[in-house]
N, C-alpha and C positions, 0 to 999 in steps of 0.2 A: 397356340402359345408354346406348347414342350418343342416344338418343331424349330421353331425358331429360337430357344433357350439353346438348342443343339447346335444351329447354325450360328449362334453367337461365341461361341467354344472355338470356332475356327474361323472367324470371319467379324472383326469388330465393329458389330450392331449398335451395343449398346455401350458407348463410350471404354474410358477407360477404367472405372469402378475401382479407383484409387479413395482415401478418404484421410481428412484431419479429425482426430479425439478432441473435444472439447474437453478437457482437465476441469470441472469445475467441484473439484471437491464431492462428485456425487456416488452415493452408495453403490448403484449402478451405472454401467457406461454399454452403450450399444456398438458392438466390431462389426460393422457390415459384412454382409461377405462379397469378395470381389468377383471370385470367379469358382464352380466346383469344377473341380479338375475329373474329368470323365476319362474313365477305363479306356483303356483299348480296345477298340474294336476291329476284326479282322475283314466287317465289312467297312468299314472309313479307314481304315490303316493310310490307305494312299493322301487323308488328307493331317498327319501327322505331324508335321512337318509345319503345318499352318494353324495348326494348334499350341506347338511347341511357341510360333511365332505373335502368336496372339496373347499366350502369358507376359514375354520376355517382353514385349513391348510396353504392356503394363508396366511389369516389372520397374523397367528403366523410367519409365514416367515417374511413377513413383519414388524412386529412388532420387529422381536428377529435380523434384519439387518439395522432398522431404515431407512427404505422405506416405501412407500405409495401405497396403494389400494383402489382403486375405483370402490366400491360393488355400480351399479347403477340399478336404475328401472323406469317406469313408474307407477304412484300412480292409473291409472284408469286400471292396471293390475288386482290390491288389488280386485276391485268391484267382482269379480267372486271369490267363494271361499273362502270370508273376512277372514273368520275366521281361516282356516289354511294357510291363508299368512300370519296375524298380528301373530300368535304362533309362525311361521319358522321368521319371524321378530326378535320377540322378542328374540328367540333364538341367534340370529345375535350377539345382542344389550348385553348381557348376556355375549357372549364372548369378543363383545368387550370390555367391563367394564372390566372383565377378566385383558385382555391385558393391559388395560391404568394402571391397579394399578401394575399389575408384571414389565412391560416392558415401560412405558412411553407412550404408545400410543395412537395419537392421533385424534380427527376427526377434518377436517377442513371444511369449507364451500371454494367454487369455487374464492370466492372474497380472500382469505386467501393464495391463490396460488401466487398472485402480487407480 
């Protein structure tokens, strides 16, 4: 299973894990997660690039259907590597700008889900 959660990170396995909020007035509401955004590694580095490509594809799905995705991570991932995770970040952040001015798309905080 983990082997292939890995392979799913750069290679779209399991769809595109985009989703719509039912709003129905409920005290809770469930954010799937769409995809966890994994470290950099210096042994898959060469498959980077197809990682970057496997978010942003989302991404645009999501954007161009007006659904939601939920790129998540741990921030004490970042410590190993700084640097090429705040670049593949930044990358992220790049397209999503992208998206918000083409397509309307948004980011919302956890609390914004209510």
């Amino acid at each position: 299973i983990r082997i292939l959660r890995v392979m799913d990170a750069y290679f779209n396995l399991s769809g595109q894990n985009t989703f719509v909020i039912d709003k129905k007035e409920q005290p809770l509401v469930n954010v799937p997660a769409s995809k966890f955004l994994r470290p950099y590694s210096k042994r898959l580095s060469f498959l980077e690039n197809l990682k970057f490509k496997r978010i942003k594809n989302a991404m645009v799905y999501a954007a161009k259907n007006n659904e939601n995705y939920h790129l998540w991570w741990h921030p004490h991932n970042f410590g190993k590597n700084m640097d090429e995770n705040l670049q593949f970040l930044e990358r992220i952040l790049i397209e999503f700008s992208a998206l918000k001015k083409q397509y309307g798309f948004v980011s919302k905080s956890m609390n914004e889900y209510k």
